[in-house]
C-alpha atoms as one frame of an Amber mdcrd trajectory, in Angstrom:
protein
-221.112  96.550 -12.906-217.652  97.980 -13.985-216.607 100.989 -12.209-213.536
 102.162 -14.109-216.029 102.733 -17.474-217.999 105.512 -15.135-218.097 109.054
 -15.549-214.551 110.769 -14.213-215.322 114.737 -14.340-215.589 114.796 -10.473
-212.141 113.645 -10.329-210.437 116.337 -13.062-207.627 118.697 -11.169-209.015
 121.441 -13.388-212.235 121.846 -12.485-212.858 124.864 -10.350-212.353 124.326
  -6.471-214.996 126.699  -4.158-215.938 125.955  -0.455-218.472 127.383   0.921
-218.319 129.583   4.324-221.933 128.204   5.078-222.072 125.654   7.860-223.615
 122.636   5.738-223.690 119.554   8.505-225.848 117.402   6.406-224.026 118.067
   2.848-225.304 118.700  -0.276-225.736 118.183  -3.663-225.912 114.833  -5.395
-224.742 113.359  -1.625-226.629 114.196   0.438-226.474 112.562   3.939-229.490
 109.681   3.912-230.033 110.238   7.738-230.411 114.148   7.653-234.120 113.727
   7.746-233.719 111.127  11.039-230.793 113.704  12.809-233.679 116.328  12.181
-236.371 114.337  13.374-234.109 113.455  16.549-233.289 116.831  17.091-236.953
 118.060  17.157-237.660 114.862  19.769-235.098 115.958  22.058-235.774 120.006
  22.214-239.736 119.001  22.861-238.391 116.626  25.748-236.288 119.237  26.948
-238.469 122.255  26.732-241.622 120.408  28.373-239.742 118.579  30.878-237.263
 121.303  32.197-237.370 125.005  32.910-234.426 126.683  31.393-232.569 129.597
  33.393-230.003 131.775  32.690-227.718 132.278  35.424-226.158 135.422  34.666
-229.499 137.342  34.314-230.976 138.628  31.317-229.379 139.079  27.918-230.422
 142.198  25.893-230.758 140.918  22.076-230.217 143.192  18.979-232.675 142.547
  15.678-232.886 142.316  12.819-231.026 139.082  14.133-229.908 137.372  16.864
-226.651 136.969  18.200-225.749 134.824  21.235-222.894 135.128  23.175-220.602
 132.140  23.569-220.587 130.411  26.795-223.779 131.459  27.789-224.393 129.579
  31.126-227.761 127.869  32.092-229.672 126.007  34.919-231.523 123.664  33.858
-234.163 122.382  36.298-236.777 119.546  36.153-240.073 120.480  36.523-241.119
 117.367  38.230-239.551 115.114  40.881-239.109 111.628  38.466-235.920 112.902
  37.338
């Protein structure tokens, strides 16, 4: 397979140049990451673990929430406790 004879536009200077403000972790487009479905997958694992296993706490007491959407505050701290003793 020859390489140099392949299609160049994604390399012109003059094409035009827009980033998105979006948080994208996985990519997109005609690259997408292969293991975005497994990090999902993972992800959903680990929360079930987590919210089964544990009781979650905030230590600061409660947080009022505004709709339509969330927004959480940064450093938000939290006890996490095991719900049995085998941890």
């Amino acid at each position: 397979m020859n390489f140099s004879l392949g299609d160049g536009r994604r390399w012109k200077k003059d094409q035009k140049q827009t980033t998105s403000k979006r948080f994208t972790p996985f990519g997109g487009g005609p690259r997408l990451c292969p293991g975005s479905e497994l990090a999902k997958v993972e992800a959903a694992f680990f929360l079930h673990y987590m919210v089964l296993n544990f009781r979650w706490k905030v230590e600061c007491g409660d947080i009022p929430m505004a709709y339509p959407y969330v927004e959480f505050k940064r450093q938000l701290p939290l006890q996490i406790i095991p719900i049995s003793s085998k941890y």
